[in-house]
Backbone as JSON, one array per atom type, in Angstrom:
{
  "sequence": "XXXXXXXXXXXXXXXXXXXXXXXXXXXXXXXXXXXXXXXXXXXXXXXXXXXXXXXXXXXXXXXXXXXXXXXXXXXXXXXXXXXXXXXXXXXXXXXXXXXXXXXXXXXXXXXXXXXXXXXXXXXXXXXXXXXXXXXXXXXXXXXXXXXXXXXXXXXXXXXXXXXXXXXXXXXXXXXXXXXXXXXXXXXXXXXXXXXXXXXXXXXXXXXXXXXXXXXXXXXXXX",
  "N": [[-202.02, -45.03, -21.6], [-203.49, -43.9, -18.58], [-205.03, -40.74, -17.35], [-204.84, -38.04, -14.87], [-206.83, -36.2, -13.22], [-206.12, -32.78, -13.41], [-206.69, -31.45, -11.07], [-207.33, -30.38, -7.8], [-209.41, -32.26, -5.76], [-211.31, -31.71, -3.58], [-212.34, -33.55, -0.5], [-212.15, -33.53, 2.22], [-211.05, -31.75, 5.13], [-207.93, -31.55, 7.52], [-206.53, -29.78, 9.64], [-203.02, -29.73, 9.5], [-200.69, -31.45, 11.16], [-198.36, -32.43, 11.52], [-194.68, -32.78, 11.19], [-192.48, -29.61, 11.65], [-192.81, -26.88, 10.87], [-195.63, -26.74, 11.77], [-196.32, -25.25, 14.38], [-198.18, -23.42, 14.97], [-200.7, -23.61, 16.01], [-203.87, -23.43, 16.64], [-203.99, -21.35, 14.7], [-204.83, -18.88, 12.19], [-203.05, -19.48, 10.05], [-202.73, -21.72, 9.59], [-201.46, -24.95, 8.25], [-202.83, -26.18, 5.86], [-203.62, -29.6, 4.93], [-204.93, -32.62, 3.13], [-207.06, -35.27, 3.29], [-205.5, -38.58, 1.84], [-206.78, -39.82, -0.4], [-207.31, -43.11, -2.77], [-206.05, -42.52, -5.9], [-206.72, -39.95, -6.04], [-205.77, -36.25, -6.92], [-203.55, -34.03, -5.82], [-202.9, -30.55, -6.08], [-200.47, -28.01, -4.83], [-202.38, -25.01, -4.43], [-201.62, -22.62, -3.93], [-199.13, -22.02, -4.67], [-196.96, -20.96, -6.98], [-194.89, -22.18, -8.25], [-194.64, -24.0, -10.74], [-193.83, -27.16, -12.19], [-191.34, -27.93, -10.94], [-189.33, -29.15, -10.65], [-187.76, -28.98, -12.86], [-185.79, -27.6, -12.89], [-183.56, -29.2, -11.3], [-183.0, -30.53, -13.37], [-184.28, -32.86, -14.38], [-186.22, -34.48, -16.37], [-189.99, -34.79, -17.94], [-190.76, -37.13, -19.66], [-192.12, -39.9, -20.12], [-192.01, -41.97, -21.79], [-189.2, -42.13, -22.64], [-187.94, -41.68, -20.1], [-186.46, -43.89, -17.71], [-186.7, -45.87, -14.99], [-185.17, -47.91, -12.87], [-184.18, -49.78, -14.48], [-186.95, -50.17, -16.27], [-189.02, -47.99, -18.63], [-190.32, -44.71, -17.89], [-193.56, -44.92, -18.2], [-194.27, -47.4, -17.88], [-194.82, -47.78, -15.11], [-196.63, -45.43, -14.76], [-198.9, -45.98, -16.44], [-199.92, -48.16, -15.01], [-203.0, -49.02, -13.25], [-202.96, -49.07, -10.93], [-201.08, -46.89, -10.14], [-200.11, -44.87, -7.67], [-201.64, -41.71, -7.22], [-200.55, -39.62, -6.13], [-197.91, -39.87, -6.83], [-197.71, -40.03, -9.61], [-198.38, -37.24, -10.17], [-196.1, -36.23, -8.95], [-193.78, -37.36, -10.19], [-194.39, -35.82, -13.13], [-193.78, -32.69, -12.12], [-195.76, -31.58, -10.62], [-196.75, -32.05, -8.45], [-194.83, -30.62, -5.34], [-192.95, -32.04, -2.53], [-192.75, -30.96, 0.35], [-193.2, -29.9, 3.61], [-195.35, -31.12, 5.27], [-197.99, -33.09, 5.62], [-199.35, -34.36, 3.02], [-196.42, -35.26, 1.89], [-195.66, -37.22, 3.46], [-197.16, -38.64, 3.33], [-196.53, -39.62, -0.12], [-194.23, -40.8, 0.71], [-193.87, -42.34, 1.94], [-194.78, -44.85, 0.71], [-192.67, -45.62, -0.43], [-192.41, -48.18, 0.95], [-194.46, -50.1, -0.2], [-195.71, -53.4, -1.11], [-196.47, -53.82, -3.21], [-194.24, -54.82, -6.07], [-194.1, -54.46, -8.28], [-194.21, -51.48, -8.58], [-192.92, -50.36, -6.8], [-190.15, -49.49, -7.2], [-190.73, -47.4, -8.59], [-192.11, -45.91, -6.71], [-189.89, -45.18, -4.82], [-187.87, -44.46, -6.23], [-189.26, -41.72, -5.9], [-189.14, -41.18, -3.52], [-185.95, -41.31, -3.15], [-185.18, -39.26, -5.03], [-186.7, -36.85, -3.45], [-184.58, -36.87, -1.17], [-182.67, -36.42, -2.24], [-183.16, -33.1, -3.02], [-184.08, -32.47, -0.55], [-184.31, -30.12, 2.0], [-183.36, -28.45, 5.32], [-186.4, -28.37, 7.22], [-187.56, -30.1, 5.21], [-186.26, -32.45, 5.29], [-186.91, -33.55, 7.49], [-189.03, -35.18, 6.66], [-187.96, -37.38, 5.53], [-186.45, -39.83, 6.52], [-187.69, -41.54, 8.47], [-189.1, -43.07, 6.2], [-187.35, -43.67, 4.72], [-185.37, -45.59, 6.33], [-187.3, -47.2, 6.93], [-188.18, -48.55, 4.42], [-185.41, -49.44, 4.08], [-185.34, -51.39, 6.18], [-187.18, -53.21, 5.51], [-186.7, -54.19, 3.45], [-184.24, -55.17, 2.98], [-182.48, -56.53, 1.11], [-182.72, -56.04, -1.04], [-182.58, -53.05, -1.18], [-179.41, -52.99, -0.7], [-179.19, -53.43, -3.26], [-180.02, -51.53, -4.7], [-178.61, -49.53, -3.49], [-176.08, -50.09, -4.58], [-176.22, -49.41, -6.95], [-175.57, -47.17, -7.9], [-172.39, -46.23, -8.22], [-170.46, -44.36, -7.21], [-171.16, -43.92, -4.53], [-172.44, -41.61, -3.55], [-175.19, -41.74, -3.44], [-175.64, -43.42, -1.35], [-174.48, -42.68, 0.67], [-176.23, -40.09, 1.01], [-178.31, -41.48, 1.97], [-177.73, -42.5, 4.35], [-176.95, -39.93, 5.57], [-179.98, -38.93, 5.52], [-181.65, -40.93, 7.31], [-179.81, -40.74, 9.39], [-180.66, -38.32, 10.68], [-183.39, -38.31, 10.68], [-185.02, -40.66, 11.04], [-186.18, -41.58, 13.54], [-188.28, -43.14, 14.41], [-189.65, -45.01, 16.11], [-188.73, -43.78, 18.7], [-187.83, -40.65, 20.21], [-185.52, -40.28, 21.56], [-182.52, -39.02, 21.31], [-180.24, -39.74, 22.27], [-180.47, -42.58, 22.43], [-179.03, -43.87, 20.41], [-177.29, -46.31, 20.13], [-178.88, -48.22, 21.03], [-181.03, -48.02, 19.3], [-179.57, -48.58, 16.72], [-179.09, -51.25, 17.27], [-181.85, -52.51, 17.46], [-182.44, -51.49, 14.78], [-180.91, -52.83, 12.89], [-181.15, -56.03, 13.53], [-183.48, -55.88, 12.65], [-183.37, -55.78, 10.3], [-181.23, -57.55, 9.75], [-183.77, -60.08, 10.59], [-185.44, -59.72, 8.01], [-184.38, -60.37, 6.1], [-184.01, -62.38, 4.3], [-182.32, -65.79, 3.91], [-180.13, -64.8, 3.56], [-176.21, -64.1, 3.47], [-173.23, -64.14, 5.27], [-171.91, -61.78, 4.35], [-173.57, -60.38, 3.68], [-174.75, -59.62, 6.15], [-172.87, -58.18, 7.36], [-172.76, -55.92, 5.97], [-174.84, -54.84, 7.22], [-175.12, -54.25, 9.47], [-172.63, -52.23, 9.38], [-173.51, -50.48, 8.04], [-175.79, -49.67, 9.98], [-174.56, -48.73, 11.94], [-173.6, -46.34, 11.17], [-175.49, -44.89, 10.57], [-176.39, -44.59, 12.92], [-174.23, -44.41, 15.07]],
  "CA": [[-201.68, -44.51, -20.28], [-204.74, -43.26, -17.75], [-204.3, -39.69, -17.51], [-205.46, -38.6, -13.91], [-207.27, -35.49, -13.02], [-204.97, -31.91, -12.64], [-207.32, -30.56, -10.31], [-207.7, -30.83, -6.07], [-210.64, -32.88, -5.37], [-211.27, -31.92, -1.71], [-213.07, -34.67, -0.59], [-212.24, -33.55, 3.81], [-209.77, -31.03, 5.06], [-207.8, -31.16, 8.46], [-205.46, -29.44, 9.86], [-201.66, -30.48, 9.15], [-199.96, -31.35, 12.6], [-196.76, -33.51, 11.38], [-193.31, -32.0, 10.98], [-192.12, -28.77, 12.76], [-192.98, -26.16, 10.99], [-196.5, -26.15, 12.11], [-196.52, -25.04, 15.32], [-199.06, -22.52, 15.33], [-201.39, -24.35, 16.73], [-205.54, -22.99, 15.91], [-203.89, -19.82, 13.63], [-205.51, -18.99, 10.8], [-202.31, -19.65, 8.83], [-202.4, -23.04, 9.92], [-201.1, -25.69, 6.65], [-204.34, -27.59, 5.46], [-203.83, -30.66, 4.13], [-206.12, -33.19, 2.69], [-207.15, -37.03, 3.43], [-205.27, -39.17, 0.88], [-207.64, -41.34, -1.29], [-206.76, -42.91, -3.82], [-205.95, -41.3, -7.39], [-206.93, -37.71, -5.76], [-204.78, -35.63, -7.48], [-203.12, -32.6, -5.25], [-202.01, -29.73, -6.24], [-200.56, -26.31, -3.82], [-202.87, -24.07, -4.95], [-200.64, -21.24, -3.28], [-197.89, -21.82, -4.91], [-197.06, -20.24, -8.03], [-193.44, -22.58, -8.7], [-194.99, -25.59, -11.62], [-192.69, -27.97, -12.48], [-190.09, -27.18, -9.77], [-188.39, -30.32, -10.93], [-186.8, -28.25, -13.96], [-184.1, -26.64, -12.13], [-183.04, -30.16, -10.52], [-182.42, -31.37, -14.25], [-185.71, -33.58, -14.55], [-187.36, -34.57, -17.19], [-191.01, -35.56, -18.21], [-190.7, -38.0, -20.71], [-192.63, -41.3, -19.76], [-191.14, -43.46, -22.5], [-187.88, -42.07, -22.86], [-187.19, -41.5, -18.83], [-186.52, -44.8, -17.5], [-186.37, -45.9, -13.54], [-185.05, -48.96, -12.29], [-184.75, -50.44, -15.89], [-188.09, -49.6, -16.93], [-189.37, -46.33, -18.81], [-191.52, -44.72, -16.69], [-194.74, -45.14, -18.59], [-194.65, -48.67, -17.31], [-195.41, -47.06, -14.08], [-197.52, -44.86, -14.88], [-199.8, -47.09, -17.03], [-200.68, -49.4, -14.15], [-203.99, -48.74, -12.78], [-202.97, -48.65, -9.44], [-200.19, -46.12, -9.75], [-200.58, -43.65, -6.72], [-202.13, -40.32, -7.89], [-199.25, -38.78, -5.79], [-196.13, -40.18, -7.51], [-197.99, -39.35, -10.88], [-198.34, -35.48, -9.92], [-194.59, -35.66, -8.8], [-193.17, -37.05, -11.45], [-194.59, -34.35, -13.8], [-193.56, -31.84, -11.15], [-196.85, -30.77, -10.44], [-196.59, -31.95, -6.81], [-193.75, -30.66, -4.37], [-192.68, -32.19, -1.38], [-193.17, -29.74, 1.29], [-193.06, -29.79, 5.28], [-196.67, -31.65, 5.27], [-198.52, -34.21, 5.65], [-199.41, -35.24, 1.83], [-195.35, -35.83, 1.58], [-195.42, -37.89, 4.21], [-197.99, -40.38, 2.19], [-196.35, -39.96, -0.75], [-193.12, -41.0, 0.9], [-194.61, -44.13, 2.44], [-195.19, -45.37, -1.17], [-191.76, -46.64, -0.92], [-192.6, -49.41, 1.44], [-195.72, -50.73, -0.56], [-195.74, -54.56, -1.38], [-196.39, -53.96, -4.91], [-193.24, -55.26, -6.61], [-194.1, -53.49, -9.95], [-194.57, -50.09, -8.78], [-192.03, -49.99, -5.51], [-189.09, -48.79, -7.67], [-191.14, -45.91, -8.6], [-192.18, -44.72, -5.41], [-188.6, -45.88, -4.05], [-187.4, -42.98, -6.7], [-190.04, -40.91, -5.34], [-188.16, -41.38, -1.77], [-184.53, -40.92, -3.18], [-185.36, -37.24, -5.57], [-186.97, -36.37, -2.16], [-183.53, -36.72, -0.14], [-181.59, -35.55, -3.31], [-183.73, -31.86, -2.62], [-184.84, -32.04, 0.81], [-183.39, -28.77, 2.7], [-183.92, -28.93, 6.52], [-187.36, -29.08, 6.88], [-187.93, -31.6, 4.13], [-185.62, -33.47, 6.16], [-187.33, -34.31, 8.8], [-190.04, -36.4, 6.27], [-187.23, -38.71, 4.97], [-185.6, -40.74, 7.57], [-188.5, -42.5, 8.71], [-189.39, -43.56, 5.07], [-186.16, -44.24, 4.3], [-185.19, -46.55, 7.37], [-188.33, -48.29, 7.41], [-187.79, -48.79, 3.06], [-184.23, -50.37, 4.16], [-185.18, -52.55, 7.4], [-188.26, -53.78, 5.41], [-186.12, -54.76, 2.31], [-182.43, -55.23, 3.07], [-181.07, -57.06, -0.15], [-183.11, -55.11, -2.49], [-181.8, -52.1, -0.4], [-178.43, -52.8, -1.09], [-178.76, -53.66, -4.73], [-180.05, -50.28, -4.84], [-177.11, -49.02, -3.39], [-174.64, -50.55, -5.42], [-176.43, -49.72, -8.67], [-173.9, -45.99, -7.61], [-170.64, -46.99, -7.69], [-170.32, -43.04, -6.54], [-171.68, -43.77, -3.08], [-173.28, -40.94, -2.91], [-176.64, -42.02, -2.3], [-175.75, -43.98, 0.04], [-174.29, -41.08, 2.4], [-177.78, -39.18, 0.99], [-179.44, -42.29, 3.03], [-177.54, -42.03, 5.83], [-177.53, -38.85, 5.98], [-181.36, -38.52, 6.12], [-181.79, -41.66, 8.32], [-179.34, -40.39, 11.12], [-181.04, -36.65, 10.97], [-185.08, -38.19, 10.92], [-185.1, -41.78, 11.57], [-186.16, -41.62, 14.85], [-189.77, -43.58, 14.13], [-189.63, -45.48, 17.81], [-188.26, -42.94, 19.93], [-187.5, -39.09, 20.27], [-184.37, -40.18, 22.75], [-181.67, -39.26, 19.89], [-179.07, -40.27, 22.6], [-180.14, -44.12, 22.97], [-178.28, -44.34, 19.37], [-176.24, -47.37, 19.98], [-179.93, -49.25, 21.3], [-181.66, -47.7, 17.82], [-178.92, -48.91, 16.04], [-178.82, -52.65, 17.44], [-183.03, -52.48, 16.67], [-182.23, -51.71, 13.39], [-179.82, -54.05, 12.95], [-182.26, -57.0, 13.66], [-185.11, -55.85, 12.16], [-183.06, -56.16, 8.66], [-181.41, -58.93, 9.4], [-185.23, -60.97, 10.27], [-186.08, -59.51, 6.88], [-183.22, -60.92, 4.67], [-184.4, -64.27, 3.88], [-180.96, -66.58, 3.22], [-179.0, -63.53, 3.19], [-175.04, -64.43, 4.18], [-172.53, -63.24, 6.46], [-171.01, -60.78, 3.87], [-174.67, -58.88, 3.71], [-174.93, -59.46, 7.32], [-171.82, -57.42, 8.05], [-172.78, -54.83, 5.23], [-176.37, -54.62, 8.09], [-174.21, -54.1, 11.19], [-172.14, -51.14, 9.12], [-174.61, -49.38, 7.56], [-176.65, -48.73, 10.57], [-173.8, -47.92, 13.11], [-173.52, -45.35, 10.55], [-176.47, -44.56, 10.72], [-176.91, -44.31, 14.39], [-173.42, -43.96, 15.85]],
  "C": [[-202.88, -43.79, -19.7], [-204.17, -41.79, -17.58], [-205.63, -39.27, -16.11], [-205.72, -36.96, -14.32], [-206.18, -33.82, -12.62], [-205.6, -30.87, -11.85], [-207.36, -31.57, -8.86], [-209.29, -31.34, -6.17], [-210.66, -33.2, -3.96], [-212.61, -32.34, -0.94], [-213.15, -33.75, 1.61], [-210.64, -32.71, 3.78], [-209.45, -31.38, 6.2], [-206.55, -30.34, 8.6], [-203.57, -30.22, 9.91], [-200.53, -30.4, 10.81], [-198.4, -32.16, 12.6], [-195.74, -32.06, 10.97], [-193.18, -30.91, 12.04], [-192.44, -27.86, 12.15], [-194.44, -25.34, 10.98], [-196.75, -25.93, 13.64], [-197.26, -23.95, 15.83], [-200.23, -22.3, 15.66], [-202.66, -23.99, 16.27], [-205.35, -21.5, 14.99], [-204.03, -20.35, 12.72], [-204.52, -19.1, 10.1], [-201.78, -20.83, 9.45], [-202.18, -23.88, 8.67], [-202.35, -26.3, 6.88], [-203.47, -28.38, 4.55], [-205.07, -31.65, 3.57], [-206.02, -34.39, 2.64], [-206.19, -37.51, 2.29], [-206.18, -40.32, 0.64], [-207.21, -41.37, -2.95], [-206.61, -42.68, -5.0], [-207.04, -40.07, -7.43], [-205.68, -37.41, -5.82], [-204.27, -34.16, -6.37], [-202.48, -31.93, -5.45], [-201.76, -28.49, -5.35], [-201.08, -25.28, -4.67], [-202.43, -22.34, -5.01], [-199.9, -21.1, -3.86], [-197.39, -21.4, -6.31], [-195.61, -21.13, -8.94], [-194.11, -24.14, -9.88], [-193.45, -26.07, -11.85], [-191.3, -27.95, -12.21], [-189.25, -28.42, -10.4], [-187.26, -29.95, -12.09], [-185.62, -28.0, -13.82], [-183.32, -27.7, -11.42], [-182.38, -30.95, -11.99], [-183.42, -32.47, -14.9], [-186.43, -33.21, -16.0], [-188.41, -35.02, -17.09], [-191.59, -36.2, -19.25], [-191.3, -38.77, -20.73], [-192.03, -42.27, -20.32], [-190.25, -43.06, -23.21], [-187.26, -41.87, -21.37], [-187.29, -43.11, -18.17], [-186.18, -44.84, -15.58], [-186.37, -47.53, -12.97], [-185.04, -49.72, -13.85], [-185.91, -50.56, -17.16], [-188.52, -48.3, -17.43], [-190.58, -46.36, -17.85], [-192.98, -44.87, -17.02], [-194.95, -46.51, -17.92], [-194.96, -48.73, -16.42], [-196.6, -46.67, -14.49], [-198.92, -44.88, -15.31], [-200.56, -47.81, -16.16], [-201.78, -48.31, -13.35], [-203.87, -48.28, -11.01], [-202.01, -47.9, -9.06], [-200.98, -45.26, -8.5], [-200.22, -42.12, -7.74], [-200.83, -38.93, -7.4], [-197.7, -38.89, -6.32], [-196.5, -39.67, -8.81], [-197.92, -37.61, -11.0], [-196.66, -35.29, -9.57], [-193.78, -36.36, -9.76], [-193.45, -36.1, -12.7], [-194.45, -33.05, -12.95], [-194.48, -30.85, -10.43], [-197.32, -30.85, -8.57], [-195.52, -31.63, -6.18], [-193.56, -31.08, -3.11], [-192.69, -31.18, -0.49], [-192.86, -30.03, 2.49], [-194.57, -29.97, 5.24], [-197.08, -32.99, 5.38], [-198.78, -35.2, 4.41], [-197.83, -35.92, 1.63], [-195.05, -36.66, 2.3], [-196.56, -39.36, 3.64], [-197.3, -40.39, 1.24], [-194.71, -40.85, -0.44], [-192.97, -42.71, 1.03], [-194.98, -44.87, 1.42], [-194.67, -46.35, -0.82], [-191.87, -48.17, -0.3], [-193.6, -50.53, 1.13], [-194.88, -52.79, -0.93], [-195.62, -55.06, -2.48], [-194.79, -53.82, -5.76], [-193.14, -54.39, -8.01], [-194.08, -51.84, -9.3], [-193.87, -49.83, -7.53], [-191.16, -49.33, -6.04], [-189.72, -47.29, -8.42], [-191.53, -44.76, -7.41], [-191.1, -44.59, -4.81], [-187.76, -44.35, -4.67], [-188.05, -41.66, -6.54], [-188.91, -40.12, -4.1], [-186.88, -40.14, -2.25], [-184.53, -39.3, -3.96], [-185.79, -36.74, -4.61], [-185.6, -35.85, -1.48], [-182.78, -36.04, -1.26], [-181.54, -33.98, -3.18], [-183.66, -31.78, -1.7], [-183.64, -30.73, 1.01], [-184.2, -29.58, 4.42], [-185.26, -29.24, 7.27], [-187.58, -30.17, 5.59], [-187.41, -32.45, 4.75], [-185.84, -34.26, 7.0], [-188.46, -35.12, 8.19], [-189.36, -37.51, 5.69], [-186.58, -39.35, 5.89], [-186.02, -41.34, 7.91], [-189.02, -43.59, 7.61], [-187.85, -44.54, 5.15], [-185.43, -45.35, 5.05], [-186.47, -47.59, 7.13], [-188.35, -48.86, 5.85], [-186.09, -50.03, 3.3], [-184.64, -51.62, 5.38], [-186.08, -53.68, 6.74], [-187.59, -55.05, 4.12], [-184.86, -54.61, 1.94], [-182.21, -55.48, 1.67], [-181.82, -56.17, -1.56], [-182.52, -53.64, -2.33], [-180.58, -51.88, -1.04], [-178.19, -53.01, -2.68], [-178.95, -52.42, -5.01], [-179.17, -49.53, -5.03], [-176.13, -49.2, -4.17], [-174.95, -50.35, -7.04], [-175.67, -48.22, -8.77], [-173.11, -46.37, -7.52], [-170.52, -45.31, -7.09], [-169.95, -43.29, -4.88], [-172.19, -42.63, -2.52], [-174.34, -41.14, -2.16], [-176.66, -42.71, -1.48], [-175.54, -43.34, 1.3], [-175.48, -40.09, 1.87], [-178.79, -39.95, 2.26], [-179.48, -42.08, 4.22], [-177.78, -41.0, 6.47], [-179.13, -38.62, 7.07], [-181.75, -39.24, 7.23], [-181.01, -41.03, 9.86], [-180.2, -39.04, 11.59], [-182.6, -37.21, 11.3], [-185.54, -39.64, 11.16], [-185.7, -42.15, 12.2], [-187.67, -42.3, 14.82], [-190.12, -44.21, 15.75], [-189.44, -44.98, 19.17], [-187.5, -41.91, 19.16], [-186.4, -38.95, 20.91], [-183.2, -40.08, 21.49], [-180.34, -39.63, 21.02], [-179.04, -41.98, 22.74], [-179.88, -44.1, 20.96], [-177.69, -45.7, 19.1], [-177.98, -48.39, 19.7], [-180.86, -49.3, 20.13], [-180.79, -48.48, 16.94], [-179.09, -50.75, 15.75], [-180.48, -53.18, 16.81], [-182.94, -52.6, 15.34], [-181.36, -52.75, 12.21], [-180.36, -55.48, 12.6], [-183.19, -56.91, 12.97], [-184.39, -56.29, 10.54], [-182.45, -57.49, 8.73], [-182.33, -60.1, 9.26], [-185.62, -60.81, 8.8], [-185.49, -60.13, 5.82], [-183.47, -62.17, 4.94], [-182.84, -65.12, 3.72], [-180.0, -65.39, 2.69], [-177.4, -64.25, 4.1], [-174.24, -63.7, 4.94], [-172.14, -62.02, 6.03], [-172.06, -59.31, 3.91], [-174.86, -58.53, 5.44], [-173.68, -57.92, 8.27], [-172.16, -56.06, 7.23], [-174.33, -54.35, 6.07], [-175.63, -53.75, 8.78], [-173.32, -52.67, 10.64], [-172.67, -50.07, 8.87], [-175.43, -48.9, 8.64], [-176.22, -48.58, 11.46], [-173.66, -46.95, 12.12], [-174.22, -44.72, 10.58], [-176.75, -43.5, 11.71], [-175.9, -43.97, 15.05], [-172.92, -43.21, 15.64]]
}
């Protein structure tokens, strides 16, 4: 297993302008963040809470914690893991009201077939925590993770018989979603968008997933 660096390597700083609770525009207690490149390791140097993941129940096992069928070393192993899912699964990174959580979020939509269900569980322990700020960095992930990849989406879903996480999805999607527009009343016209965009994506998908499209994101949106 590659074992990555547990130090900040600050390569370029800017100022952190995503989410809401920077609005303090050129004050000196403005959030810095830092470029993402890849396998730079980040840690909040401020923050005094390690392995916040403890108190959620989390372990850091590699090849006894398994995700998506696989232990997670099988992740973690691959060369091209992102340096940010590695720091948060050992709880050494926290999601925050920032900009780095907003890359590591975006994982989930990668291409890479081997290493999507890890950032994908990245995503979902995200919405499992988020509080209201945090909130507002999952809905865009999380919508654009389902429109991009409907039937893997729902296998997801159904691997809960609970249904929780599925009202965790919704949840976050109806509250931060909003990736196209800030109008949170054209709902119905977001909805019908979304709608389409998953059905184009479902290859030979049938009427029964088609109707499980059309529910899930009036739920969503209406």
């Amino acid at each position: 297993m590659k074992t990555l660096p547990s130090i900040v390597f600050t390569l370029s700083l800017i100022a952190c302008t995503g989410g809401h609770s920077n609005n303090e525009g050129n004050s000196s207690n403005t959030k810095i963040d830092t470029f993402l490149k890849h396998d730079t390791v980040y840690i909040d140097q401020t923050s005094n809470d390690r392995d916040w993941q403890a108190g959620f129940g989390l372990t850091h096992e590699p090849d006894v914690d398994s995700i998506w069928f696989k232990p997670v070393s099988y992740y973690l192993s691959d060369k091209e893991c992102s340096g940010l899912a590695y720091e948060f699964y050992y709880g050494r990174l926290r999601p925050r009201d920032d900009g780095i959580t907003d890359e590591l979020l975006k994982l989930a939509t990668t291409d890479n077939k081997k290493l999507r269900p890890f950032y994908r569980w990245c995503l979902n322990t995200t919405i499992f925590i988020e509080d209201g700020a945090l909130a507002e960095h999952t809905g865009v992930p999380a919508r654009k993770y389902a429109e991009k990849f409907p039937r893997e989406f729902f296998n997801y879903m159904d691997s809960d018989t609970s249904g929780e996480k599925l009202n965790d999805w919704i949840s976050s999607i109806s509250y931060s979603g909003f990736y196209d527009s800030d109008d949170y009343k054209k709902g119905k016209e977001i909805q019908q968008r979304m709608a389409q965009t998953m059905k184009s994506n479902c290859r030979n998908c049938d009427d029964k997933i088609f109707e499980r499209i059309d529910k899930f994101t009036k739920d969503c949106f209406e």
